[in-house]
C-alpha positions in Angstrom: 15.7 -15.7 -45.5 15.1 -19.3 -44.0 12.7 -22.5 -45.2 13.1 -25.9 -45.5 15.2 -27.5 -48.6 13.5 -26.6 -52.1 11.4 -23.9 -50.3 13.6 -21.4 -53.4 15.9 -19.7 -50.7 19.0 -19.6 -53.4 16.2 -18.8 -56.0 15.1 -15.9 -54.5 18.7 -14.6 -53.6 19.4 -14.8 -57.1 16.2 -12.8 -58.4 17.1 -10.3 -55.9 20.4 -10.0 -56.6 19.9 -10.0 -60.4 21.7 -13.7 -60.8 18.9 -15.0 -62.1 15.9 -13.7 -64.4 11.9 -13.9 -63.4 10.1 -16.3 -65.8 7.2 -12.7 -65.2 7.7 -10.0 -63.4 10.8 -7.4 -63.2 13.7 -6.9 -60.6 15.1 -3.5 -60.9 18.5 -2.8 -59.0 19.6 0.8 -57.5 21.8 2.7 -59.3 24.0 3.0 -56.6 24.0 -1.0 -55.4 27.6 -2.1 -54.7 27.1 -6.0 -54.1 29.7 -8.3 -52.2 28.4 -12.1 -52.2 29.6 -14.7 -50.0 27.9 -17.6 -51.9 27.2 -21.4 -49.9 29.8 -23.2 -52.1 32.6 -20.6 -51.7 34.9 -19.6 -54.2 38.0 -21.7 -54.8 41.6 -20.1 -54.8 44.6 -21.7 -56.0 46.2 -23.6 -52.6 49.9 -22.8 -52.7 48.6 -18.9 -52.8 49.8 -17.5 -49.3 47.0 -15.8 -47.1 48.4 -12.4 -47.2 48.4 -12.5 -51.2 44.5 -14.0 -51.0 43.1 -10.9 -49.3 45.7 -8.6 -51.4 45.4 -9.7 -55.4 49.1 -10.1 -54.5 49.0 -6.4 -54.6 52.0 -4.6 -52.1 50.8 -5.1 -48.7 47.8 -3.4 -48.0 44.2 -4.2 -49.1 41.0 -1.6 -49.5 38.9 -1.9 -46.6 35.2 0.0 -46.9 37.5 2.9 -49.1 40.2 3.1 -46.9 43.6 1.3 -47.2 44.7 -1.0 -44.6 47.9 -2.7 -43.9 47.0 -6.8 -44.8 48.2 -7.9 -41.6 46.2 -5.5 -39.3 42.9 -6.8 -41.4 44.2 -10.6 -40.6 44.2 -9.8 -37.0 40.6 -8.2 -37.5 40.3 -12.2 -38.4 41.9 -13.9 -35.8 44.8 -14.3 -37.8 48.5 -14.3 -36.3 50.9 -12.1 -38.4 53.2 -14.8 -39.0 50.6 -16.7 -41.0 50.8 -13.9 -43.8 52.9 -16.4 -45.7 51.0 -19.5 -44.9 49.7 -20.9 -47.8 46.2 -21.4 -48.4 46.2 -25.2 -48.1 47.3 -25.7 -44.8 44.8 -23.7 -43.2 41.8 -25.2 -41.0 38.5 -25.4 -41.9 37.9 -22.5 -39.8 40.4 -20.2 -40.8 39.8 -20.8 -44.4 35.8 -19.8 -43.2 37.9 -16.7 -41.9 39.4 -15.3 -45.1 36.3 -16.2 -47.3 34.8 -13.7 -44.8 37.5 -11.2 -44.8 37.9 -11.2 -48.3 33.5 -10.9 -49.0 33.7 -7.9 -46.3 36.6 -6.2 -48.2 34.8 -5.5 -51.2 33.5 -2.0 -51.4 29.7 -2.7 -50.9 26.5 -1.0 -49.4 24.9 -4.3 -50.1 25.8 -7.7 -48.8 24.6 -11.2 -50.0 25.5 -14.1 -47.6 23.8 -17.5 -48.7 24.4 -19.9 -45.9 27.1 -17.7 -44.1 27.5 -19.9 -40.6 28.1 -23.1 -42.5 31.8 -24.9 -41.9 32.6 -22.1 -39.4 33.9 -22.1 -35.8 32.8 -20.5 -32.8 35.3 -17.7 -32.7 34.7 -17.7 -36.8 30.8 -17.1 -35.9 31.7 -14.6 -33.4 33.6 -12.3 -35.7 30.7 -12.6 -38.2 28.5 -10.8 -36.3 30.2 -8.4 -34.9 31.2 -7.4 -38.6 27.6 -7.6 -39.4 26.7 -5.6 -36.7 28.9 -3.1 -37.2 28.2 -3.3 -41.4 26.9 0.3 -42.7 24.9 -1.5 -45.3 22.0 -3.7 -46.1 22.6 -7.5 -45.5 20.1 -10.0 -47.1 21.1 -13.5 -45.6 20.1 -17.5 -46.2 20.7 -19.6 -42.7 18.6 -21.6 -40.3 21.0 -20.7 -37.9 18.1 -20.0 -35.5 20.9 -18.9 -32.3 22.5 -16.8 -35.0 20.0 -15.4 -36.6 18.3 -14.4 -33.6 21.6 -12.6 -32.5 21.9 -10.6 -36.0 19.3 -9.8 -37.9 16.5 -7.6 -37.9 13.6 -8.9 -39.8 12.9 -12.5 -40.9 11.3 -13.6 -44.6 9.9 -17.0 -44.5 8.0 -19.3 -47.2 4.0 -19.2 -46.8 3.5 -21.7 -49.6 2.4 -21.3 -54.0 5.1 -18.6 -54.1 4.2 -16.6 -51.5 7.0 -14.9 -49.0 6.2 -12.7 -45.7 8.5 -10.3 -43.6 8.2 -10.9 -39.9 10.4 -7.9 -38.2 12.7 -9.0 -35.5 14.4 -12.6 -35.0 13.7 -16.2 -35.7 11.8 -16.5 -32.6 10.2 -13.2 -32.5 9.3 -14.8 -36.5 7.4 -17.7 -34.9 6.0 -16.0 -32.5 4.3 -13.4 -35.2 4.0 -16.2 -37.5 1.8 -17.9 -34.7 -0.4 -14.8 -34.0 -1.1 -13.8 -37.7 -2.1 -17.3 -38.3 -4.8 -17.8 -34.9 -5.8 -14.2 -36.4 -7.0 -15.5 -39.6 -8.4 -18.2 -38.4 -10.6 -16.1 -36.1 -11.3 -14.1 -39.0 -12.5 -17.0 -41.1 -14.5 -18.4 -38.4 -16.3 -14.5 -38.1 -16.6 -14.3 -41.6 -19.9 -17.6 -41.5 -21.9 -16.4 -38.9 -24.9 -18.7 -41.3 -23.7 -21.7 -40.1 -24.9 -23.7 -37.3 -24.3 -23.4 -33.5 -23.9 -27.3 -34.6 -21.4 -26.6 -37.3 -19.8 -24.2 -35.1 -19.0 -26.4 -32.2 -17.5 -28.6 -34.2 -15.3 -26.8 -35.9 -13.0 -27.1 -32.9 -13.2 -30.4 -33.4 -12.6 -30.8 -37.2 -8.9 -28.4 -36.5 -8.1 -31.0 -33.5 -7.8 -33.8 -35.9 -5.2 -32.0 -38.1 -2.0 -32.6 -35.6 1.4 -34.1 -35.7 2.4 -37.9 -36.4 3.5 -39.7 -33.6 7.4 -39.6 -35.5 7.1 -35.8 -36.2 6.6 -34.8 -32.3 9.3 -37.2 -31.5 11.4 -35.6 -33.9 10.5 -32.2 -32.4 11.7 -33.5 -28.9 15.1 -35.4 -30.1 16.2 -32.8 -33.1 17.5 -30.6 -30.5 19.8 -32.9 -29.0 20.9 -34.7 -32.0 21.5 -30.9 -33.2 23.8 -30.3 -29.7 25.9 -33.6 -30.5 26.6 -32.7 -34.2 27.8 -29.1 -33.3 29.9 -31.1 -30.5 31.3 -33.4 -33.2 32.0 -30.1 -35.6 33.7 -28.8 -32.6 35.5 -32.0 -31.9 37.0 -32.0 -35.3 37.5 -28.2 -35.6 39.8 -28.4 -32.7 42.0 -30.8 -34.4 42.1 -28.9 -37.8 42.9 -25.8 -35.8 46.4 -26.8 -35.2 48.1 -25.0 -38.0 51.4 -28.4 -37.9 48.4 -31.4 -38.5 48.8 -30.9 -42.3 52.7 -31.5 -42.8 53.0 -34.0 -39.6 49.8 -36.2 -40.3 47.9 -35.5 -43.8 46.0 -38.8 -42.9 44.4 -37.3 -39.3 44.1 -33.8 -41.2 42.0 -35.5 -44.3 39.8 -37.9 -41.9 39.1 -34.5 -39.7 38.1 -32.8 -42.5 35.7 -35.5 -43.8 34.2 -35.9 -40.0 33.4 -32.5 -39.9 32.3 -31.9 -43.6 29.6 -34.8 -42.6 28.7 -33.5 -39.4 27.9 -29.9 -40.7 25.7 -31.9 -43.7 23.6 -34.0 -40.8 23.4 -30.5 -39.0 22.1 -28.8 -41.8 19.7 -31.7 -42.4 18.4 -31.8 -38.9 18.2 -27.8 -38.0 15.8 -27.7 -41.9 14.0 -30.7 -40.4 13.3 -29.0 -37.3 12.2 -25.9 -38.7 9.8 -27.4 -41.0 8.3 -29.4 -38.1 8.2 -26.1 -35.9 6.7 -24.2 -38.3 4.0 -27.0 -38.9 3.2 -27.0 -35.5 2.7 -23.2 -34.9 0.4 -23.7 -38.0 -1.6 -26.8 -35.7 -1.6 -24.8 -32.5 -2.7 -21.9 -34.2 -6.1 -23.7 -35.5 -5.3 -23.5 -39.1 
């Protein structure tokens, strides 16, 4: 599910996931649903709770994994996790690897349904990479909030975007085969609009063209189009700037200062990201909308 900010995204999740009730309307859920949510704000666990006990309950050592046991540290290393960290508490543990076992512990959960609202943010690379592979290799249904256009391109397999007053539409494929679609269906209306007054003018008719020309971008919004990109490249720089320096698992205890500035720096960067990849899709949307004739 993508769209700019206050498009609903998080609403939606929540009517489908029964969170939430429609003001009209009904929802109805399977019987046999088993739902696993990874929500945007992440849930919080106590930080002097070690890794191994986060995945476990604190539960012997092995943890349920899709109905099968599993020892706990086989399932960390599924995570990029060293065994030796199965006694690490929680709060000394990157950005990243805290990502990590938010992951491990949502994929855990016995589920033929997964939720994931904004999945990619305050992850790494590696991080990202073992998210899709578990995705890909899921056995379920996953519904998913990002504008993670890379990453949503690599994963999923149909795209719902906002059409405006309420209205959603299901594009099969990626985010670029959705813009692509989006593109066609909307120069096919407008063909079909045009076909649909054949009593107006040859006058009228010619200028029609002209009328659709005037609707374009501002002169800010196509420079926006053309510098988003590379502002988006220096932020995911930054992120992995910082992320390389929250990765070391001694900053904590040697230099809380460095480790809390880091932190911040990379909790900013991932907020202008976000900004500027909504931004861009809004703008690139509009302009498959303008190109289109609509």
């Amino acid at each position: 599910i993508i769209g700019p900010n206050g498009a609903g995204k998080t609403t939606l999740i929540g009517l489908l996931t029964g969170g939430d009730a429609p003001d009209t309307g009904t929802i109805r859920l399977g019987a046999n649903i088993e739902m696993a949510t990874l929500d945007q704000h992440r849930e919080s666990l106590d930080p002097k709770t070690t890794l191994a006990d986060a995945l476990t309950g604190g539960r012997g050592d092995s943890i349920m994994v899709n109905g099968t046991p599993k020892h706990v540290i086989g399932y960390m290393k599924d995570f990029l996790f060293a065994s030796e960290q199965a006694r690490t508490p929680l709060e000394v543990l990157s950005g990243g690897e805290r990502g990590r076992l938010m992951l491990a512990r949502a994929l855990a959960k016995p589920s033929n349904f997964l939720v994931l609202d904004e999945p990619t943010n305050d992850l790494d690379l590696e991080t990202l990479d073992v998210l899709e592979e578990m995705l890909s290799d899921y056995q379920g249904t996953v519904i998913l909030v990002s504008h993670d256009r890379d990453f949503l391109d690599r994963v999923v397999t149909s795209v719902i975007a906002p059409e405006g007053n309420g209205k959603w539409v299901e594009y099969a494929g990626g985010y670029s085969d959705m813009l692509a679609q989006r593109g066609a269906d909307l120069q096919e209306k407008n063909i079909k609009a045009v076909a649909a007054e054949p009593s107006k003018s040859a006058k009228s008719a010619a200028n029609a063209p002209a009328a659709s020309s005037k609707r374009r971008l501002s002169f800010n919004d196509k420079h926006a189009l053309e510098t988003l990109p590379k502002t988006m490249a220096k932020l995911q720089a930054e992120i992995a700037k910082q992320q390389k320096l929250l990765d070391d698992p001694e900053l904590y205890a040697k230099d809380r200062k460095a480790f809390d500035a880091a932190s911040a720096a990379i909790a900013k960067a991932h907020g202008e990201l976000d900004a500027a990849e909504e931004k861009w899709l809004e703008l690139e949307m509009l302009r498959e909308e303008i190109e289109s004739g609509v």
